[in-house]
C-alpha positions in Angstrom: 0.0 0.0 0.0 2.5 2.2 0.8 4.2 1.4 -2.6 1.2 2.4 -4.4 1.0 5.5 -2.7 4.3 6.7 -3.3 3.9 5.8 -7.0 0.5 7.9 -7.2 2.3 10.8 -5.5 5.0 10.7 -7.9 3.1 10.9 -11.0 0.6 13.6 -9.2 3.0 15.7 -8.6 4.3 14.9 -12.7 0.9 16.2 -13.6 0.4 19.3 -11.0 4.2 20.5 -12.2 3.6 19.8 -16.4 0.3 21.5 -16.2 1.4 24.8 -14.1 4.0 25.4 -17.0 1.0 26.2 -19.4 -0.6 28.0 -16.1 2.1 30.4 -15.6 1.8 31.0 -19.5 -1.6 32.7 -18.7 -0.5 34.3 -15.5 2.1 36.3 -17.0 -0.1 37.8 -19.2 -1.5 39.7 -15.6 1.9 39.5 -13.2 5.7 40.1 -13.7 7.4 37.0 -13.8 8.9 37.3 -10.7 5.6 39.0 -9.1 3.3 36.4 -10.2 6.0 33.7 -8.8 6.1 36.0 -5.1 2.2 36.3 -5.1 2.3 32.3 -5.5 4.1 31.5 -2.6 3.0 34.4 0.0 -0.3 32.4 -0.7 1.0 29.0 -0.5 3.1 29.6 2.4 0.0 31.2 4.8 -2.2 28.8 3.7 0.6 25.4 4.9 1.9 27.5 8.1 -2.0 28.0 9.5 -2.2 24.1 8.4 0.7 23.6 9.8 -0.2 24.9 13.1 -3.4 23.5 13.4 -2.1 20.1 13.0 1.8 19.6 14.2 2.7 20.1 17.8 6.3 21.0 17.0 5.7 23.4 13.8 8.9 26.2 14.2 12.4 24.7 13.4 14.3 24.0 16.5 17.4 22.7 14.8 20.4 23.7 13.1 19.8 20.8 10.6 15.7 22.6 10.2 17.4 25.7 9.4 19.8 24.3 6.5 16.8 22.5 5.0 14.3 25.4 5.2 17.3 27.5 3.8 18.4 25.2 1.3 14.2 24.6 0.2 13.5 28.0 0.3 16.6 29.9 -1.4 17.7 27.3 -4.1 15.1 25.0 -5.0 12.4 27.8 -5.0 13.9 31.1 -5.1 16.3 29.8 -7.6 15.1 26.3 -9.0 11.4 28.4 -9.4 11.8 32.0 -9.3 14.5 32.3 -11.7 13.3 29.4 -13.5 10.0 31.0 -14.6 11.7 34.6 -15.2 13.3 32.1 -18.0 10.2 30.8 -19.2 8.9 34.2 -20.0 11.8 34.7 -22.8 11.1 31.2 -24.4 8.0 28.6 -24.7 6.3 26.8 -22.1 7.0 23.4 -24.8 10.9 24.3 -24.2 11.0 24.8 -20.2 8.4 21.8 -20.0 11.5 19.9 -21.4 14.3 21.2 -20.0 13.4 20.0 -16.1 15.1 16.9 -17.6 18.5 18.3 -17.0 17.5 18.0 -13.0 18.8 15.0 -12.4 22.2 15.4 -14.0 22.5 18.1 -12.2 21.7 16.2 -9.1 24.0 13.2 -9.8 26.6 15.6 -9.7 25.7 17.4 -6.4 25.0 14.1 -4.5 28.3 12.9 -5.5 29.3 15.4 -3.1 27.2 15.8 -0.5 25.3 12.7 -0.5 28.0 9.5 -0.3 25.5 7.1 0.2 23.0 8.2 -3.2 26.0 7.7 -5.4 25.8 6.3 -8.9 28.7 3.6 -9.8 31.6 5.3 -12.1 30.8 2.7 -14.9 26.8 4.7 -14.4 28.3 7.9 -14.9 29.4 7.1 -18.2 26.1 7.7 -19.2 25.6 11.6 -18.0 28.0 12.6 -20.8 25.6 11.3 -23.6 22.7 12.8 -21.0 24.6 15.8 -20.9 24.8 15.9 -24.9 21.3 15.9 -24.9 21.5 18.8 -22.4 23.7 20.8 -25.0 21.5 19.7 -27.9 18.2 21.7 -25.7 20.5 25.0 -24.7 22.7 25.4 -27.5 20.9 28.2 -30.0 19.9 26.7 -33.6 22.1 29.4 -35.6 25.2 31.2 -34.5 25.8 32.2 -30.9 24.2 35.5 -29.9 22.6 36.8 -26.5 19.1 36.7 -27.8 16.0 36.6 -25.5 15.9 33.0 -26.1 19.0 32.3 -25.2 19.0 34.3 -21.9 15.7 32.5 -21.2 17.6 29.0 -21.8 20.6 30.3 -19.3 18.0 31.3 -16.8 16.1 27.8 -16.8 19.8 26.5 -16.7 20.6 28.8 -13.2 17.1 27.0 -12.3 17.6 23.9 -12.6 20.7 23.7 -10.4 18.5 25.9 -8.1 15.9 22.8 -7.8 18.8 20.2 -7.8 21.6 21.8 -5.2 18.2 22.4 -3.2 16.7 18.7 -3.5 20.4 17.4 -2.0 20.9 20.0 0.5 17.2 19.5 2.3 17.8 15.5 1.9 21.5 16.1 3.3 20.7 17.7 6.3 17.7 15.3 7.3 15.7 18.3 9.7 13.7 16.6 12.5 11.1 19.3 11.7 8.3 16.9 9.6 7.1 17.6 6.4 4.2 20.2 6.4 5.9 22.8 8.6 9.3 22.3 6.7 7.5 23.0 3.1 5.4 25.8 5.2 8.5 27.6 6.2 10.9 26.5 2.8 7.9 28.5 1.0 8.0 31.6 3.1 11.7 31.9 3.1 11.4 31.3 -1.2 8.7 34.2 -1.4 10.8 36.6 1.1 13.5 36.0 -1.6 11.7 36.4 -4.8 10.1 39.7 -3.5 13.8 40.5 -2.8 14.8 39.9 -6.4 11.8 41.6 -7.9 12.7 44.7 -6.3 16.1 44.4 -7.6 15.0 43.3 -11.0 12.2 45.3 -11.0 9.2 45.0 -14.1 6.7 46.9 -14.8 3.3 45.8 -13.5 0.1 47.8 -15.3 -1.8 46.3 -12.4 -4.7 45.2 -15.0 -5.1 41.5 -13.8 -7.8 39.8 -15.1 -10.1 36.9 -14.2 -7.6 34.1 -15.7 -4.9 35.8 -14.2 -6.2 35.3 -10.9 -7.5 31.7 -11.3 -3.5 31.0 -12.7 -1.9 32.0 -9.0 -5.1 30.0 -7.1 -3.2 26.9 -9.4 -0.4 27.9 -8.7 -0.1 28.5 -5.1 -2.6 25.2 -3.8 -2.5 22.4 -6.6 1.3 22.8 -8.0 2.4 24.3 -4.8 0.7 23.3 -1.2 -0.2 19.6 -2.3 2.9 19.2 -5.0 5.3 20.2 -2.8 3.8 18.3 0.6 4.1 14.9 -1.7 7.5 15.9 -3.1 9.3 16.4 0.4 6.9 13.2 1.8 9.2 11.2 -1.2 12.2 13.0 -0.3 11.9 11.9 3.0 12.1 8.5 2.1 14.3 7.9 -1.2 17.3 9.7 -2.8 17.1 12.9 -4.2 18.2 11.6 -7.6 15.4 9.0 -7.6 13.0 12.3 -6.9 13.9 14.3 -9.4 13.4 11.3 -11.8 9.6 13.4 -11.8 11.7 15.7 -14.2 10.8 13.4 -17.1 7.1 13.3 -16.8 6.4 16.6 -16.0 8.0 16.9 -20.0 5.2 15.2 -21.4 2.4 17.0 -19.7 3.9 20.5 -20.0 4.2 19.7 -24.1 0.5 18.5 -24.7 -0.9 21.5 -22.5 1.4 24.1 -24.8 0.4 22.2 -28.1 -3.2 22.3 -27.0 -3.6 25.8 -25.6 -1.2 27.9 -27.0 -0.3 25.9 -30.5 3.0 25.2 -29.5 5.2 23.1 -32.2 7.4 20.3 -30.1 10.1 20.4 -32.2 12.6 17.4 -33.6 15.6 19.3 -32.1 13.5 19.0 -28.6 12.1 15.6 -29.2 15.6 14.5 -29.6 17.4 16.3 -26.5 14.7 14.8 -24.5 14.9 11.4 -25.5 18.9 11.6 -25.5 18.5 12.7 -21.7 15.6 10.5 -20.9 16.7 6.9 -22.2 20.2 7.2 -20.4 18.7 8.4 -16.8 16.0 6.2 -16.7 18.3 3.4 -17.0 20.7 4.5 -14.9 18.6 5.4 -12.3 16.3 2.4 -12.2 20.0 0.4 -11.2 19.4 2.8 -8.0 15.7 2.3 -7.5 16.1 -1.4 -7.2 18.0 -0.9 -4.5 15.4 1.3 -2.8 12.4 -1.3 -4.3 10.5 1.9 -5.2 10.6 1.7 -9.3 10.4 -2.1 -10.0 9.9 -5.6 -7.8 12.2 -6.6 -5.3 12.8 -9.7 -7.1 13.1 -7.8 -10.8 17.4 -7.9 -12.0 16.1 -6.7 -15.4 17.9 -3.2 -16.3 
């Protein structure tokens, strides 16, 4: 039972994320990147601390190790891994930062190599995140000849983003807070909206402050489906199995974000992202499937197949 919950979670959460890449597309037609990303989690976070104090008897960090995670949640994998992340999606196409999530788990290979000794991959698996981190180049690298376009800034921006959500993923499951899960997410999402006001105001962009009815329904998404329940099933799995078995999520959320951008906004899924996707996809998911075994989460305890 608890097998089949933790494989509902996972491809929840796959859908909540792919979807809110077509929902942000809507919401920036009302907020700022940034803004609409701030508005997100101020809501997000009120709504999980009251939950969180109504049902948890120890619901403020009391730890060093509750600080690191709540830091590590809040600052990289939100401020960072979402803030940033989304000021990138408003330069290219919710299709091509559907996709590039996919690079998560490289990225986390590499940051668990580090600070996680016991989630390492064998040096005969890494092999495989060179021709995973082809399919990376093949995603970022522009079409023509190298110029700082919008698109290209975008791409570099999802890039800063995705080591934002990886680095983040590691550092919560490295420090292993006694604090349980709803007030940790509670308090990750306060401290990641406290630092994505702080960048808007740096940044800065021009709000009209013409918000219409879609725009509004896009940050209700946004800050209760892909955020309060998402996240609350994300650091459950987290709690449980390696942050590079996680972020495996990165290659479903792909295929949702890509049929919700074909259907609403005509979107073309292009060979050139078809093929960067399956390049990363088919070496990951069989490299990472060596690790589930050994966790019995993503096949049978008695299944040696790779």
């Amino acid at each position: 039972m608890s097998r089949l919950y933790d494989v509902v979670a996972f491809l929840l959460i796959a859908v909540f994320w792919g979807f809110s890449f077509t929902v942000v597309e809507v919401g920036l037609s009302s907020f700022p990147p940034l803004l609409l990303m701030a508005f997100r989690y101020d809501i997000a976070g009120l709504i999980l601390l009251g939950y969180a104090m109504l049902t948890s008897e120890t619901w403020r960090p009391t730890t060093r190790a509750d600080v690191i995670a709540i830091c590590g949640g809040g600052v990289l994998w939100i401020a960072l891994g979402n803030g940033i992340w989304f000021v990138g999606q408003a330069l290219t196409s919710s299709v091509l930062s559907g996709v590039m999530p996919s690079l998560i788990p490289i990225v986390t290979i590499v940051c668990s190599w580090f600070l996680l000794p016991n989630d390492r991959l064998t040096l005969s698996s890494l092999v495989g995140l060179f021709v995973s981190f082809a399919g990376a180049m093949i995603l970022i690298w522009p079409a023509g000849q190298l110029t700082l376009s919008a698109g290209f800034l975008g791409k570099s921006l999802l890039l800063v983003g995705v080591i934002g959500a990886a680095l983040g993923s590691v550092v919560i499951r490295w420090a292993s807070p006694p604090l349980s899960t709803v007030p940790l997410v509670a308090w990750s999402v306060l401290v990641g909206a406290g630092s994505i006001h702080l960048l808007s105001s740096i940044v800065g962009g021009a709000w009209s402050g013409n918000v219409t009815t879609l725009g509004i329904l896009s940050v209700a998404y946004l800050s209760t489906v892909a955020t309060v329940i998402a996240y609350i099933l994300y650091f459950r799995l987290l709690e449980r199995y390696s942050a590079i078995e996680i972020t495996l999520v990165t290659y479903l959320v792909p295929l949702v974000a890509a049929a919700t951008g074909v259907v609403f906004f005509d979107e073309p899924i292009t060979a050139r992202i078809a093929g960067g996707h399956s390049s990363l996809a088919k070496r990951q998911i069989a490299r990472l499937r060596r690790v589930g075994r050994r966790a019995n989460f993503w096949v049978g305890e008695n299944d040696s197949s790779v």
